[in-house]
C-alpha positions as a Markdown table, in Angstrom:
| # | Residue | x | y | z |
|---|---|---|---|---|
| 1 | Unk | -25.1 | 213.5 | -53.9 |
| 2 | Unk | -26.9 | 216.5 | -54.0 |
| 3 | Unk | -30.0 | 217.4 | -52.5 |
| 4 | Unk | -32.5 | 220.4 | -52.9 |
| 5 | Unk | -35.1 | 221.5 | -50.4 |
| 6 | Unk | -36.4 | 224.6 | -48.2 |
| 7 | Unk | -35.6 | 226.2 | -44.5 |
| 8 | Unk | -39.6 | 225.1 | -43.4 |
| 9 | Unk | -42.2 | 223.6 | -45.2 |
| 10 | Unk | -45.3 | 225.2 | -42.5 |
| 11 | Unk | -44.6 | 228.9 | -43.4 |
| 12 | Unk | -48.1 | 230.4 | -43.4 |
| 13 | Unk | -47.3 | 232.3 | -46.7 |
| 14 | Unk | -45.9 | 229.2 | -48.3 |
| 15 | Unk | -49.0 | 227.4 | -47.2 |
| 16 | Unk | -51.0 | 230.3 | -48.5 |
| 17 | Unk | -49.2 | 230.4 | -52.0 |
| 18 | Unk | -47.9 | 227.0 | -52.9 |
| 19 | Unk | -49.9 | 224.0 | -51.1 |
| 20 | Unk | -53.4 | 223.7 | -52.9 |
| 21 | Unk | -56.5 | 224.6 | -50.8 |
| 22 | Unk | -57.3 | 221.5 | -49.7 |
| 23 | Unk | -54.0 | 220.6 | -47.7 |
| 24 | Unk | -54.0 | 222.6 | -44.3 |
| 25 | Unk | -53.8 | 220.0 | -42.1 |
| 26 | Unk | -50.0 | 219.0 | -40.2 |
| 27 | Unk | -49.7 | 215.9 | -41.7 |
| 28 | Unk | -51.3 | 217.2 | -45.1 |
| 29 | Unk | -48.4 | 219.4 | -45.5 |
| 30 | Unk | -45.4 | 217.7 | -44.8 |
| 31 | Unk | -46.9 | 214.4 | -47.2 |
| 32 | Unk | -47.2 | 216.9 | -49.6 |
| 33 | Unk | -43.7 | 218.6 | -49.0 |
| 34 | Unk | -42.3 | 214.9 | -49.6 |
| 35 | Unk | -43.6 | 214.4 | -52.5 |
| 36 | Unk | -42.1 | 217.2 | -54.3 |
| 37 | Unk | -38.5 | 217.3 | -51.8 |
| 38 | Unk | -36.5 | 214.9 | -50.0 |
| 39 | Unk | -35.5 | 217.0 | -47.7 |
| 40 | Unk | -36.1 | 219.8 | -45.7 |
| 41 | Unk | -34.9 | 222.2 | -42.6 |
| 42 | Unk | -37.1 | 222.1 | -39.3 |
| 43 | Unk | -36.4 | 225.9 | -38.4 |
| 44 | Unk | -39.4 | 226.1 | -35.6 |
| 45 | Unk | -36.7 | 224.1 | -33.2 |
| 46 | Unk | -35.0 | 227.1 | -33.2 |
| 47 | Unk | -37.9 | 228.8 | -31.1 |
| 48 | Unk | -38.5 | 226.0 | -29.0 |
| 49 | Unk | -37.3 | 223.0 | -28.1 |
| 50 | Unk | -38.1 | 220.1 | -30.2 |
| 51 | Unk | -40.7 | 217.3 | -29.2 |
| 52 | Unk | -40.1 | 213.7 | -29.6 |
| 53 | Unk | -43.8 | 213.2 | -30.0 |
| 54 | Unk | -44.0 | 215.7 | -33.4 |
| 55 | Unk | -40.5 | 213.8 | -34.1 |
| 56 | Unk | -42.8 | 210.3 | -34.4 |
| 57 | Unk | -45.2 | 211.9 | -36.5 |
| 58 | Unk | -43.1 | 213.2 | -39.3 |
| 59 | Unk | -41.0 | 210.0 | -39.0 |
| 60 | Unk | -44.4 | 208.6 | -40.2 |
| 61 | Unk | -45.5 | 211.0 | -42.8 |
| 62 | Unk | -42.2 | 210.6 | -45.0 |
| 63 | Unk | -40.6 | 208.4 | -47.1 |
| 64 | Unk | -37.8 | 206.3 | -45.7 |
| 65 | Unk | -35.1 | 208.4 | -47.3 |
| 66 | Unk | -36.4 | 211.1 | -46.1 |
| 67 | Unk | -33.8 | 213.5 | -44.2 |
| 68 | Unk | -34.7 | 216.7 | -41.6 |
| 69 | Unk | -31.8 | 218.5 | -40.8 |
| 70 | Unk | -32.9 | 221.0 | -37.3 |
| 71 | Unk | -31.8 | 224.2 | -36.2 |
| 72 | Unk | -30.7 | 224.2 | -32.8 |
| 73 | Unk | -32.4 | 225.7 | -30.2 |
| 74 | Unk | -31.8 | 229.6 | -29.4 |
| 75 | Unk | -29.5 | 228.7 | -26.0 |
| 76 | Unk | -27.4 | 226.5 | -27.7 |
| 77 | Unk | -26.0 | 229.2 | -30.0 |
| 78 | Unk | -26.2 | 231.8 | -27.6 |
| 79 | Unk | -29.4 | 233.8 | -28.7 |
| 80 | Unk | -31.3 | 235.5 | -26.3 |
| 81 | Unk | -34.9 | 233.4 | -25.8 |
| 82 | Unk | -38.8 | 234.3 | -25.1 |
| 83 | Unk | -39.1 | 232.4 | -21.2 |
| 84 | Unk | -42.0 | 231.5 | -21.9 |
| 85 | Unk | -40.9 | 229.0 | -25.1 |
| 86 | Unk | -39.8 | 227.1 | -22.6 |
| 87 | Unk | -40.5 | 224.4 | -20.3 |
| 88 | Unk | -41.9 | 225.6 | -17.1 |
| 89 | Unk | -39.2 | 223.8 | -14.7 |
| 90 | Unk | -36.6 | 225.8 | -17.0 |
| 91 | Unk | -37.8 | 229.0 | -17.1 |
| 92 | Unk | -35.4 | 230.7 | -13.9 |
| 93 | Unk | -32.5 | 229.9 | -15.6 |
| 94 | Unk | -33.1 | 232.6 | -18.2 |
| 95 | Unk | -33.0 | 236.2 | -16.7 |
| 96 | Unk | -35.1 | 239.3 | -18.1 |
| 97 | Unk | -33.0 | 240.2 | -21.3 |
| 98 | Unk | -33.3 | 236.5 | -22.7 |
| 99 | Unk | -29.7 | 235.1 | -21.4 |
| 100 | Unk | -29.8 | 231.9 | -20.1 |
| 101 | Unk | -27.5 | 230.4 | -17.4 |
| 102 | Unk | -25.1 | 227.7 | -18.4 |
| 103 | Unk | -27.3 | 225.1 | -16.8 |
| 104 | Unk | -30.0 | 226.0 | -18.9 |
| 105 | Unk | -27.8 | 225.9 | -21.8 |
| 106 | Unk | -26.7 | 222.1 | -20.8 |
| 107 | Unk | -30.3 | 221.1 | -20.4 |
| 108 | Unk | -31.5 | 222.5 | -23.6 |
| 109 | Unk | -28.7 | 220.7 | -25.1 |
| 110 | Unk | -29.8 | 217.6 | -23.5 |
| 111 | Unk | -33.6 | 218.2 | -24.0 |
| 112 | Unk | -32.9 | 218.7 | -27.6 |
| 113 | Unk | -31.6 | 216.0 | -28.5 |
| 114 | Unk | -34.2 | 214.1 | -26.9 |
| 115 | Unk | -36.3 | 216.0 | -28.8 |
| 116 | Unk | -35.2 | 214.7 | -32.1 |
| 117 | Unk | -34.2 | 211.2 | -31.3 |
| 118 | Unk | -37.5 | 209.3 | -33.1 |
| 119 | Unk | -35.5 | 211.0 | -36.3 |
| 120 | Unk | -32.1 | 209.4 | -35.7 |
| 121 | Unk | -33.3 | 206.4 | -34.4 |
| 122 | Unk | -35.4 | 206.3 | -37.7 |
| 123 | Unk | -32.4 | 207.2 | -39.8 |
| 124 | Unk | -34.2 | 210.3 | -40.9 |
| 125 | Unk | -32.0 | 212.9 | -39.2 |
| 126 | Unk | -29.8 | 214.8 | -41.5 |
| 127 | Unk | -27.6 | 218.0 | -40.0 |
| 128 | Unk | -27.4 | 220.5 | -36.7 |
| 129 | Unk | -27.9 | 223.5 | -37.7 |
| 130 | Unk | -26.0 | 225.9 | -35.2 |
| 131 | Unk | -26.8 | 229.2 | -36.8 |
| 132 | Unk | -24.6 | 231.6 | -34.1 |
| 133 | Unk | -25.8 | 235.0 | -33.8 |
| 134 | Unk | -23.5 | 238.1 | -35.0 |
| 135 | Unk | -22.3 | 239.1 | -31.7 |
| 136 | Unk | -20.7 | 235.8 | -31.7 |
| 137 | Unk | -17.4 | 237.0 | -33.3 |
| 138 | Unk | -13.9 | 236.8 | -33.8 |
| 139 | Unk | -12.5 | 240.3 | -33.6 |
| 140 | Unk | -9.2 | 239.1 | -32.3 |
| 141 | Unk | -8.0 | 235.9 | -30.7 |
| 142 | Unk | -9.3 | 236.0 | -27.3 |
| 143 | Unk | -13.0 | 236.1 | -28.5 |
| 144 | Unk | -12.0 | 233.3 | -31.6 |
| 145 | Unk | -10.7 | 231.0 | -28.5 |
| 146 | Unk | -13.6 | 231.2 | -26.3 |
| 147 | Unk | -16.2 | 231.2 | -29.4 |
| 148 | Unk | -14.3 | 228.1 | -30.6 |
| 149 | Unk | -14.4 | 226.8 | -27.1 |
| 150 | Unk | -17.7 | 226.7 | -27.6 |
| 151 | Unk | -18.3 | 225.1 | -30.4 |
| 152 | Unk | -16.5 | 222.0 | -29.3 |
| 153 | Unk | -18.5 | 222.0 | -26.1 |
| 154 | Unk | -21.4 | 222.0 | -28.3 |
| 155 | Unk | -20.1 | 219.3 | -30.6 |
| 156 | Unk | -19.4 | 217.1 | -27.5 |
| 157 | Unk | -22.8 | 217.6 | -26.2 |
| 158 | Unk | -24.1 | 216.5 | -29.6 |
| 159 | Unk | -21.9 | 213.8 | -30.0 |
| 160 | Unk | -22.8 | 211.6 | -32.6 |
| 161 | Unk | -24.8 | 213.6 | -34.8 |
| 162 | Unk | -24.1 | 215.7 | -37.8 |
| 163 | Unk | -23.3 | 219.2 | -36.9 |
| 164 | Unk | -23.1 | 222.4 | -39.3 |
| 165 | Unk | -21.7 | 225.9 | -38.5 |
| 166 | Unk | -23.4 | 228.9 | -39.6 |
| 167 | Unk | -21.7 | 232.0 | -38.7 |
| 168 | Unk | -23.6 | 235.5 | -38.9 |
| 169 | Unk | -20.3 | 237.9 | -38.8 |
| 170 | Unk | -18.1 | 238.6 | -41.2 |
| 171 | Unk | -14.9 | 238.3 | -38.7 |
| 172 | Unk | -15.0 | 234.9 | -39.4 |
| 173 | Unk | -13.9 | 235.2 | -42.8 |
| 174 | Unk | -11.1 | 237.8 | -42.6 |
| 175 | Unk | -7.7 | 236.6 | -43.5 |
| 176 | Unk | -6.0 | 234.8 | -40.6 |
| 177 | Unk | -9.0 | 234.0 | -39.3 |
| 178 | Unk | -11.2 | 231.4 | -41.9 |
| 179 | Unk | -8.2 | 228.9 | -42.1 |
| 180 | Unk | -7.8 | 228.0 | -38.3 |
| 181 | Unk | -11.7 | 228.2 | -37.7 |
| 182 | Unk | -11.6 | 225.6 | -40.7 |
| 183 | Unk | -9.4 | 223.5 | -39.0 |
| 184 | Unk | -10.7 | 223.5 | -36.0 |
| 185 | Unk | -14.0 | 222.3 | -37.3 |
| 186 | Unk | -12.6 | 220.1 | -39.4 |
| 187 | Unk | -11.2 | 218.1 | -36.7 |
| 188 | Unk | -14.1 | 217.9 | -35.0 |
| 189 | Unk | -16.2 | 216.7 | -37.9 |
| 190 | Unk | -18.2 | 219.6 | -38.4 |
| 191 | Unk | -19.2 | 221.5 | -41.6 |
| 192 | Unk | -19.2 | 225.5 | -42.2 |
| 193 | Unk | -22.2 | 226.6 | -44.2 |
| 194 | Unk | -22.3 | 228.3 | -47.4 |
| 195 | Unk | -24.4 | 231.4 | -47.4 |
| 196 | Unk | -25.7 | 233.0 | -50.1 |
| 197 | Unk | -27.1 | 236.5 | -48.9 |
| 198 | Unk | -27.5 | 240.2 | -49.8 |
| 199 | Unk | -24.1 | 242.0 | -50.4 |
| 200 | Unk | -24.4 | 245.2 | -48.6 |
| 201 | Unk | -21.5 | 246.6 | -46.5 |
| 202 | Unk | -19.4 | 245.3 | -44.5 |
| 203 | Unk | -21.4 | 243.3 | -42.1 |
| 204 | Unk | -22.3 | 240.9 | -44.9 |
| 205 | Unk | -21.1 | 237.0 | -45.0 |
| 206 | Unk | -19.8 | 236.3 | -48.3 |
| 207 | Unk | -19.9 | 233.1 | -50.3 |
| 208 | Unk | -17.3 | 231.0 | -49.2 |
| 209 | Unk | -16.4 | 226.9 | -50.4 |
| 210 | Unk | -15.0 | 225.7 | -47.4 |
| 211 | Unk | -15.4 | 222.0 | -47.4 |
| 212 | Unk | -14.5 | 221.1 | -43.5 |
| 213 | Unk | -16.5 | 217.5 | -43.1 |
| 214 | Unk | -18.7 | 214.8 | -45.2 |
| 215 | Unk | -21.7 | 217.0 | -45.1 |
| 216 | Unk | -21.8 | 220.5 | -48.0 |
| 217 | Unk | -24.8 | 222.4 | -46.6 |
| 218 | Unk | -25.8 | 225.8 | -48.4 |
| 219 | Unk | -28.4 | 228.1 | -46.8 |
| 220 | Unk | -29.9 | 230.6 | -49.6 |
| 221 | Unk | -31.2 | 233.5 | -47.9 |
| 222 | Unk | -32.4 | 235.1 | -51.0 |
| 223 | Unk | -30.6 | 238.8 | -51.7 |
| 224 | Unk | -33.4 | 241.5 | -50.7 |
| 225 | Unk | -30.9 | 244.2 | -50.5 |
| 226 | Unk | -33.3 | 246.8 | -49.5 |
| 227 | Unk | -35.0 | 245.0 | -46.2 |
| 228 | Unk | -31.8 | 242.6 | -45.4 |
| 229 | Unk | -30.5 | 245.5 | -42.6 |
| 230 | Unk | -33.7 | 247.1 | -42.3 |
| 231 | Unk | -36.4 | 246.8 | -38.9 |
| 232 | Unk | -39.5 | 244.8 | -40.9 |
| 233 | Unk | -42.9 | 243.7 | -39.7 |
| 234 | Unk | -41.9 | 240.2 | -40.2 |
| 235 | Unk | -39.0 | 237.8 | -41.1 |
| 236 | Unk | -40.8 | 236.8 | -44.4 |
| 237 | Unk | -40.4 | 240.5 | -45.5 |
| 238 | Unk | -36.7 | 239.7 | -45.5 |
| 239 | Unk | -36.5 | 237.4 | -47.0 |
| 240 | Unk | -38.7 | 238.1 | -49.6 |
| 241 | Unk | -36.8 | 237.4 | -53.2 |
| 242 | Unk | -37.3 | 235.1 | -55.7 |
| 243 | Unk | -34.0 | 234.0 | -57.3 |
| 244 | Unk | -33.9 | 234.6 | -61.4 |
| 245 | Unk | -32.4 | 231.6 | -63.2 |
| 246 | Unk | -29.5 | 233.3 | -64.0 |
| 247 | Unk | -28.8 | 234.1 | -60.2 |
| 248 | Unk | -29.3 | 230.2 | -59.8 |
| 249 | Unk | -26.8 | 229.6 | -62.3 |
| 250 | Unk | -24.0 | 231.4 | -61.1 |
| 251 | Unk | -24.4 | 229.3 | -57.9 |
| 252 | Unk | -24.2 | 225.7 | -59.5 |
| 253 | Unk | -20.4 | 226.1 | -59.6 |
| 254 | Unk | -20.1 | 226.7 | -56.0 |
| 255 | Unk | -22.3 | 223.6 | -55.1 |
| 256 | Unk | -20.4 | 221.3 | -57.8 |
| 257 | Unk | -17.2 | 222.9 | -56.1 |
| 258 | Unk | -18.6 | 221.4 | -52.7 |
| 259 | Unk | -20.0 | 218.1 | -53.9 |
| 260 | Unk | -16.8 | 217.4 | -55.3 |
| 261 | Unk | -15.3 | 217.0 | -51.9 |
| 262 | Unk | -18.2 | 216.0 | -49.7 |
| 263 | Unk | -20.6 | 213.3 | -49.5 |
| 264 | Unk | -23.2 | 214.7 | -49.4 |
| 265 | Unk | -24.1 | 218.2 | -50.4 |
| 266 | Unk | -27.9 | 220.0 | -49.4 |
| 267 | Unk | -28.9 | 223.1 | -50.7 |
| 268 | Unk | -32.0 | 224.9 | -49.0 |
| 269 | Unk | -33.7 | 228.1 | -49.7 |
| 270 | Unk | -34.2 | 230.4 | -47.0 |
| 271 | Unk | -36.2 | 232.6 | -49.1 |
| 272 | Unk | -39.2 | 231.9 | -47.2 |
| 273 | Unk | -42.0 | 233.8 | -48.6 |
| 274 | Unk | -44.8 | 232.7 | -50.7 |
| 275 | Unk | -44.2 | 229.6 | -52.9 |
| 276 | Unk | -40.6 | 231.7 | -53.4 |
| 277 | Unk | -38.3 | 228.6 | -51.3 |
| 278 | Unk | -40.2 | 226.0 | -53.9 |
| 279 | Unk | -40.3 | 227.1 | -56.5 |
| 280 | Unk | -36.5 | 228.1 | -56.5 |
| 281 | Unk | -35.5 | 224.7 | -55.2 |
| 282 | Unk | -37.7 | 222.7 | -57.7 |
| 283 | Unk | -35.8 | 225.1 | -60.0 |
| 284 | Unk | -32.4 | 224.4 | -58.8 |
| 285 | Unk | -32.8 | 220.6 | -58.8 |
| 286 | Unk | -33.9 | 221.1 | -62.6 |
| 287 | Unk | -30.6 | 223.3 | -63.4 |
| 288 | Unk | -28.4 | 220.2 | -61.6 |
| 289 | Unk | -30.0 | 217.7 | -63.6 |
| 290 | Unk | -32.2 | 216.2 | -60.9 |
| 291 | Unk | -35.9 | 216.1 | -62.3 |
| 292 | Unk | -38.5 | 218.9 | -61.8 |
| 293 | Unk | -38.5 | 222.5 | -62.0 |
């Protein structure tokens, strides 16, 4: 099974560009998302930490087989956070440069996943995305242990739910290193994410097939060379690309590669500016055989 859809469905320039004029409302949006996608990544969880009663609401505004996979909130992958995203009786355990103390990290755990239980009590909860930040790597094998070490906390914490690994340095993939990290997620049911992202020195992730769990889960960041490493006004300028068909061609082997050996495989676009993430997923589907484009 393969499934197509985008990182957000509320961007304001994908509002702007793809969702005709009349639907600006919450729950205008997402009915109209899920009518085009059956799936979709909740990225604003990544800010702040989810809330069960937006959780009910789009458990009502979808279709039964409709899946949300979430990002996991900023603590529990180690990202510095904004204090003031969180709740007020949480806020001292995060000190002036955005670190928070372990107990804050355990209680955003916690908090998250109350957060998003109306989804997987309505069967509507897909992956955990734990999208780890680049200083979160394994230059040698004191710094793999403890960031592995990690991981498994966080897998315990979330026990029970679908997790995914999204690494954002490249020491994760140098030889010696990608096997045992795939091992070790293996065992503990998790999945690594395929990225798909500009090429552009050595910091870059490459494309990698590494099936390590049930769940195949590409993230398609689009491949704006010039603005990937640059300061921009805003994330969108990032990740503004549109992918050319032939672009989206040359990734349909690496997704049939995955499928083969998962259950399940989801492909979402990242490319989140204007109608770009839609139109390139609608377009996808079409190229795999599944319908629109």
């Amino acid at each position: 099974m393969i499934r197509t859809g985008t990182c957000s469905w509320a961007d304001r320039s994908m509002v702007e560009a793809w969702y005709p004029s009349d639907r600006r409302t919450p729950e205008d949006l997402l009915r109209y998302y899920a009518y085009h996608f059956d799936t979709v990544e909740v990225d604003s969880s990544f800010y702040a930490l989810p809330s069960a009663e937006n959780a009910r609401k789009w458990v009502h505004r979808t279709p039964e087989s409709f899946l949300f996979h979430v990002k996991a909130f900023g603590a529990m992958t180690g990202h510095r956070i904004r204090r003031e995203r969180l709740p007020a009786d949480m806020r001292t355990g995060v000190d002036g440069e955005g670190r928070a103390d372990p107990e804050t990290v355990r209680e955003s755990f916690r908090r998250f996943r109350a957060g998003i239980e109306p989804l997987r009590a309505a069967g509507k909860l897909g992956a955990i995305l734990m999208q780890f930040p680049p200083s979160f790597a394994a230059p040698d094998a004191g710094s793999w242990r403890r960031c592995m070490g990690w991981i498994r906390r966080a897998g315990e914490l979330l026990e029970g739910m679908d997790i995914v690994v999204e690494f954002r340095h490249r020491s994760w993939y140098a030889e010696g290193v990608l096997r045992p990290t795939a091992k070790g997620l293996a065992t503990w049911g998790m999945g690594l994410v395929t990225v798909d992202e500009p090429q552009v020195g050595p910091r870059s992730i490459p494309l990698a097939v590494v099936p390590t769990s049930a769940t195949g889960y590409f993230r398609l960041h689009g491949r704006n060379e010039a603005n990937w490493n640059r300061r921009v006004s805003s994330a969108a300028e990032r990740f503004r690309y549109l992918y050319e068909e032939g672009e989206l061609r040359e990734l349909i082997p690496p997704v049939q590669e995955m499928a083969a050996q998962t259950e399940r495989t989801f492909v979402l676009f990242n490319n989140c500016y204007a109608d770009y993430a839609p139109r390139n997923a609608l377009q996808m589907r079409s190229l795999l055989g599944g319908g629109e484009g």
